[in-house]
VEXKOLSE-16540 format. One record per residue (C-alpha): x, y, z. Coordinates in steps of 0.2 Angstrom, whole numbers, padded with zeros to 4 digits, always signed. Each point is the difference from the previous one (the first is absolute). Layout:
XYZ...
//
This chain:
-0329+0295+0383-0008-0014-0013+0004+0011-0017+0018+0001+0004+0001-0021+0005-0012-0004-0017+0014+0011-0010+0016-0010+0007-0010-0014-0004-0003+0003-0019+0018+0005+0000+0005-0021+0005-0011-0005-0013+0007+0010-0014+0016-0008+0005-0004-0016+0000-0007+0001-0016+0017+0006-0007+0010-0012+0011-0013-0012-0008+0001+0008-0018+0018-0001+0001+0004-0018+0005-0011-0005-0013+0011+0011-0012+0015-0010+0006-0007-0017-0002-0005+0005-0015+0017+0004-0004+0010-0012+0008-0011-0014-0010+0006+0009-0014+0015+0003+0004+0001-0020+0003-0009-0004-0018+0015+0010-0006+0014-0009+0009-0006-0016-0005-0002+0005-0020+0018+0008+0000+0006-0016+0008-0012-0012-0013+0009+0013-0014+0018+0000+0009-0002-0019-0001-0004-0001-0020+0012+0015-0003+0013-0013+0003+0000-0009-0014+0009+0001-0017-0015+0002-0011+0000+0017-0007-0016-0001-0006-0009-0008+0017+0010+0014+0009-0011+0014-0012-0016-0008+0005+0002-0002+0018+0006+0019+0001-0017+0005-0009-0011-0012+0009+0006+0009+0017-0007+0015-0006-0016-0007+0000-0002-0011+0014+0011+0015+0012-0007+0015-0008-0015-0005-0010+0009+0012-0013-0006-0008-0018+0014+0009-0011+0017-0003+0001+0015-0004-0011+0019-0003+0001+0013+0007-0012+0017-0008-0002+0016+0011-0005+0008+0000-0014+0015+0012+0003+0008-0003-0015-0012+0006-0010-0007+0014+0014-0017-0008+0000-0013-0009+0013-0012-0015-0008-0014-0006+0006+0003-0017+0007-0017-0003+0009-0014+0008+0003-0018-0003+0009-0017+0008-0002+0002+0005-0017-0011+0000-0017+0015+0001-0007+0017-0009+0008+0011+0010-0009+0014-0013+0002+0015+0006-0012-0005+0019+0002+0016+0011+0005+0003+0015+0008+0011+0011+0000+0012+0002+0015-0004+0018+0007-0015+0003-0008-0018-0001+0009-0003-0006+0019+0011-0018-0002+0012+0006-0014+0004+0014+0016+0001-0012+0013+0010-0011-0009+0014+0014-0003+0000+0006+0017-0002-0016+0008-0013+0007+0013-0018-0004+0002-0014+0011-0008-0016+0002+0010-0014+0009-0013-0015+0005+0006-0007+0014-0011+0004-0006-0019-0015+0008-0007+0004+0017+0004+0019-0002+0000-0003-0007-0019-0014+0016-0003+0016+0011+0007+0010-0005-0010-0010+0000-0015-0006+0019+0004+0019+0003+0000+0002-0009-0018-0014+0012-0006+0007+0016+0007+0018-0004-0007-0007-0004-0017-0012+0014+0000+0014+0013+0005+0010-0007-0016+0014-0007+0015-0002-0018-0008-0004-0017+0007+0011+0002+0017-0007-0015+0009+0005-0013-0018-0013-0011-0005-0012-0009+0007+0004-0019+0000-0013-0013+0007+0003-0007+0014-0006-0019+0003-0012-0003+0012-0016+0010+0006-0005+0015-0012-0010+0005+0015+0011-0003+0014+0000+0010+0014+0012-0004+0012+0014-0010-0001+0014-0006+0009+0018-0007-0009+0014-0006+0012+0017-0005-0008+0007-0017-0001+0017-0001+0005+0013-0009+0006+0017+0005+0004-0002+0015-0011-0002-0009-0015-0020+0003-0005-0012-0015-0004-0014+0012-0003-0016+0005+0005-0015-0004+0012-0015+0010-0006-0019+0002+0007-0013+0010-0006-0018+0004+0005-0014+0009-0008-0004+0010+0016+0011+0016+0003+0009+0001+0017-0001-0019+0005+0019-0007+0004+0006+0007+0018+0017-0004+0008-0006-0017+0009-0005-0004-0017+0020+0006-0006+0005-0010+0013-0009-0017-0003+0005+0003-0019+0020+0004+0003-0001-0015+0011-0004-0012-0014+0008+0008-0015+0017+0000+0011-0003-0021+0000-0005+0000-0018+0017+0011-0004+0010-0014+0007-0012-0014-0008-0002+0009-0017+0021+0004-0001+0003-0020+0005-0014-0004-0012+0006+0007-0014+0018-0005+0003-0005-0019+0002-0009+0003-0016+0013+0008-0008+0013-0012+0005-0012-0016-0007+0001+0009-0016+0015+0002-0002+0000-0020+0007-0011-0004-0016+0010+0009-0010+0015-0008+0006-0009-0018-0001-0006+0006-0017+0017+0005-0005+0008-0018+0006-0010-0009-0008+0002+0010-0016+0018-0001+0003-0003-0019+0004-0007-0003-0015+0012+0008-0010+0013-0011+0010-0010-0014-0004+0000+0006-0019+0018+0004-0002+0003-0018+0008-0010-0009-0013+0010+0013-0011+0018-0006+0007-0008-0018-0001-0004+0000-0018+0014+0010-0006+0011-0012+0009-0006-0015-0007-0001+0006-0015+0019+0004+0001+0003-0018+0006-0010-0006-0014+0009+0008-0011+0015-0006+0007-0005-0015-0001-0004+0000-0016+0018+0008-0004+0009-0016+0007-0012-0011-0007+0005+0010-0016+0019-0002+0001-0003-0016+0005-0010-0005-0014+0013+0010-0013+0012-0010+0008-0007-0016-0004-0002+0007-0018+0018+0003-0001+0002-0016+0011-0011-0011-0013+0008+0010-0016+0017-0006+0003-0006-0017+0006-0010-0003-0017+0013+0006-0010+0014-0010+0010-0011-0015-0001-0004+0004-0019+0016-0004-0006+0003-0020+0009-0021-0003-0004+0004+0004-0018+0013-0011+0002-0005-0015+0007-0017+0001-0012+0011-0001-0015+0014-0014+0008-0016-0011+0006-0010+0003-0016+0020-0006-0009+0001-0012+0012-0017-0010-0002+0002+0002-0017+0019-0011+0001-0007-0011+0009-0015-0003-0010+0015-0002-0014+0010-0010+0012-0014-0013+0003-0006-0001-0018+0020-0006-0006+0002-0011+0014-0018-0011-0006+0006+0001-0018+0019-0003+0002-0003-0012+0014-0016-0004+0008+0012-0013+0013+0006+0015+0009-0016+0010-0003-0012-0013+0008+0014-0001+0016+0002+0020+0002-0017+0008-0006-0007-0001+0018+0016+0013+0004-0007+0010-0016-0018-0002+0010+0008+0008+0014+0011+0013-0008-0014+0006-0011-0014+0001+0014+0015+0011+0011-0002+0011-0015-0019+0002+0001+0002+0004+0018+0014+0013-0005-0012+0009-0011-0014+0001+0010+0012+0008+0014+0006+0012-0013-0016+0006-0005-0004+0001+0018+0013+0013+0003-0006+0010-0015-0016+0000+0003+0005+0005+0018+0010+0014-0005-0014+0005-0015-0011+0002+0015+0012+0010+0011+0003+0015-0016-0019-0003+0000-0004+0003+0017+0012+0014+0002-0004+0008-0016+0018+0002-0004-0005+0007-0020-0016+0011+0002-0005+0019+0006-0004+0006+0016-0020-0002-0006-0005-0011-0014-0018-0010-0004+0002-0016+0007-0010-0015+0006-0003-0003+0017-0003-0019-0003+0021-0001-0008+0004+0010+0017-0008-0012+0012+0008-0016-0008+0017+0008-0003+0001+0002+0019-0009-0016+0005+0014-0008-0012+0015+0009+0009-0009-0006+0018+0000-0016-0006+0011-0008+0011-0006+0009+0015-0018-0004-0004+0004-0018+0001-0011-0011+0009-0016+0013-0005-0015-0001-0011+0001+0013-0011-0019+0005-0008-0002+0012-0014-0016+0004-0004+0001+0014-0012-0012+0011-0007+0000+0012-0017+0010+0015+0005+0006+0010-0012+0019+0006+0000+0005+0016+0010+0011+0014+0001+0013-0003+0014+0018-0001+0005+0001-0019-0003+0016-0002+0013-0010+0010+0015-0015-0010-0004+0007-0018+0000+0008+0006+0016-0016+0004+0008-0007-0020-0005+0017-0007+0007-0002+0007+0015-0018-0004+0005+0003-0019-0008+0014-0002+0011-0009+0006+0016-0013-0012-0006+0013-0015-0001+0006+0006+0015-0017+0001+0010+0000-0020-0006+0005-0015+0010+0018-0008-0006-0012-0015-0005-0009+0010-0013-0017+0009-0003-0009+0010-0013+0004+0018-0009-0014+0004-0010+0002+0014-0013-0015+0006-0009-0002+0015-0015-0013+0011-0003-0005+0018-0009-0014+0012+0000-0004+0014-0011+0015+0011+0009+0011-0010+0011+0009-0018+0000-0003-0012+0017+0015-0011+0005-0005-0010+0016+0014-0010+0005-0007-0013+0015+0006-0014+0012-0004-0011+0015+0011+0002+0009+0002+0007+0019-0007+0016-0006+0004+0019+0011-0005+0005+0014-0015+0013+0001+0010+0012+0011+0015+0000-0012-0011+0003-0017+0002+0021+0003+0016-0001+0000+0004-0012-0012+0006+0013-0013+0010+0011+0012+0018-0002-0006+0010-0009+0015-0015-0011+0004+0004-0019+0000-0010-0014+0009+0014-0012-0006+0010+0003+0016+0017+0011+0004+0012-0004-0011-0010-0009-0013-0007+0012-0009+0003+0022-0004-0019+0004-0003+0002+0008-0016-0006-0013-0011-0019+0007+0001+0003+0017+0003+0011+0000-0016-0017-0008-0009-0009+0012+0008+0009+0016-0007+0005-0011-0018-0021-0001-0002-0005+0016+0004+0013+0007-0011-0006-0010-0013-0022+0009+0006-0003-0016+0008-0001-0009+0018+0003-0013+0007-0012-0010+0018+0002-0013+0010-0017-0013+0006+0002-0010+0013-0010-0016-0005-0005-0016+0012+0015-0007-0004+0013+0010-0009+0004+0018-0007-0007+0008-0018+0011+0011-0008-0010+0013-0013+0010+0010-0010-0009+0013-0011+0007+0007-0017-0007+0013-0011-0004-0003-0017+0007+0011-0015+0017+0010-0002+0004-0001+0020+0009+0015+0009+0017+0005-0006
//
């Protein structure tokens, strides 16, 4: 009776050491299990972002920290072209980023055209079939029936392999690939574990690359706005030269007609005033020359009436002075209006600046009363110019000089100067002077700081364009009290 009770007993033990075995197998598994879960949640977690390239590197850092597997790589599709490239890889001497393969050919290109997963575990033979197939097909003059052998990137000795498709509403992203060196190492919890990730890295990958995409095309797009701002901004400066060069030159236009106007205007005035100034200079010079008569007849005949009238002859005689005087004042005024105008010479002529400058400070004259007037004049030689345009440009800046003065007076200052290959005119005063912010815009046709109404703005612009048709400029300096005006003339034959 004790053999049979020490056999039941050895039975319990052997089965408590399985029970025991086993539980240990589930703990074992279930802390697996739970190291999994909480890496697939760490990876879901980072698989959520938009960074394509943090997105590659968690999916291949779960293959080591889930697996312990040390070579895997992820290929994006490039369906247009019918290739995968490698994206990302891990483990390898050699990444191989940029490498393609071909859809449908070898272990991914196969999954990526079927779209179902590929679980490897024999390469080594399968490769030693098919090369034993090569051999026999060549061998038997049948040909190369298998194509060529491309390299694919990754292992050279892998043995097993596992390649899971990345897809997303049947559009492919590409593929999941892991290798090992040992044959026969991936199993079905391994596939499992595996299609779990790369179905979250589908979905990151796919959103990846669309936010990429679309802040490419965002670049581009800012890249192009700006282009296209900066050809705005071209064009406008463009339009804005173009236009003020048309005002400019319309400004210059009626500054032309209205200085051929006051040609015509001081031709018929000098040749109507001609005719009466001749006159009177001959009648006064008649006249004086009675009286003198007149005066000498009445002291020889009788000196009586001579001693009581020849305070009236005093009278009479000085009257004619002052006659003459006012006659050759007008002459000389209207000698200096031909002058200024230029009434009798060519478009372009050698001329002197220094006759210019006094013919127009003669005809403002009258306005310039109340002002000092310095010349201080230096050896300039004569220029080639239109002598018309030119005086217009120094009646124009003296009378904004005048202008710029009180009404009680102040000083204009006009100095001369040459170099080697241009002529200096500097035209100054002290008067109220411009204010900085209006200086850029002084030139610009329509721009007047002497009020609506008072003045058109052209008078500069139309020096501005007279000068630089003529290879010379003209800039404003604003001084501590007062404005310099430097006009700039080349030397020689001038432009034509």
């Amino acid at each position: 009776m004790t053999e049979p009770v020490a056999q039941e007993t050895t039975e319990a033990d052997e089965t408590g050491a399985q029970v025991e075995a086993r539980l240990e197998k589930l703990e074992r598994d279930l802390s697996r299990k739970t190291r999994e879960v909480r890496i697939i949640q760490a990876i879901a977690s980072e698989l959520n972002a938009l960074d394509l390239d943090a997105i590659l590197e968690a999916i291949l850092r779960s293959m080591d920290e889930v697996f312990g597997f040390r070579h895997a790589m992820v290929l994006l599709a490039d369906e247009e072209a019918g290739v995968l490239r490698v994206a990302a890889s891990h483990g390898y001497s050699e990444p191989g980023i940029g490498a393609t393969v071909r859809i449908g050919q070898g272990v991914v290109g196969v999954v990526a055209s079927r779209r179902k997963l590929m679980r490897v575990g024999n390469l080594a033979i399968q490769v030693g079939y098919a090369s034993a197939v090569r051999a026999r097909t060549v061998a038997s003059n049948q040909g190369d029936g298998l194509g060529d052998v491309v390299r694919m990137p990754g292992l050279p000795n892998a043995q097993s392999q596992v390649a899971i498709p990345l897809v997303v509403k049947d559009v492919l992203v590409g593929v999941f690939s892991v290798e090992s060196e040992r044959a026969s190492v991936f199993d079905e919890r391994d596939e499992q574990l595996i299609g779990i990730i790369a179905s979250q890295a589908a979905s990151a990958i796919h959103n990846a690359r669309l936010y990429r995409s679309a802040e490419e095309r965002r670049r581009a797009l800012d890249v192009a706005n700006e282009q296209l701002r900066s050809l705005n901004e071209t064009l406008e400066d463009k339009v804005h030269e173009r236009t003020l060069e048309l005002a400019r030159t319309q400004a210059r236009l009626v500054q032309s007609e209205k200085m051929a106007s006051l040609a015509g205007l001081v031709a018929g005035i000098a040749h109507e005033m001609n005719t009466p100034l001749g006159a009177m200079t001959s009648t006064q010079v008649t006249l004086k020359r009675a009286l003198a008569r007149l005066d000498d007849l009445l002291r020889e005949e009788s000196p009586e009436i001579h001693a009581r009238h020849s305070p009236l002859v005093a009278r009479v005689t000085a009257g004619m002075d002052v006659l003459t005087y006012a006659t050759e004042r007008v002459a000389d005024i209207v000698r200096r209006l031909r002058s200024f105008a230029r009434l009798d010479e060519a478009q372009r002529k050698i001329v002197s600046v220094h006759e210019g400058l006094d013919d127009t400070l003669g005809v403002l004259a009258r306005q310039l009363e109340g002002a000092t007037i310095v010349r201080s004049y230096g050896d300039v030689p004569p220029i080639a110019c239109s002598p018309a345009s030119l005086n217009q440009v120094f009646l124009n800046v003296i009378q904004n000089a005048r202008e710029a003065l009180p009404p009680s007076g102040g000083t204009i200052t006009v100095t001369t100067s040459a170099d080697e290959q241009r002529v200096l005119v500097v035209i100054e005063d002290d008067g109220r002077g411009i204010a900085p912010e209006d200086l850029p815009r002084v030139f610009d046709p329509g721009f007047t700081t002497k009020g609506v109404g008072v003045g058109a703005g052209l008078g500069l612009a139309t020096c501005y364009a007279i000068l630089r048709d003529h290879g010379g400029d003209i800039t404003l300096e604003p001084l501590a009290r007062g404005t310099r005006a430097l006009i700039h003339l080349p030397l020689g034959t001038g432009s034509t």
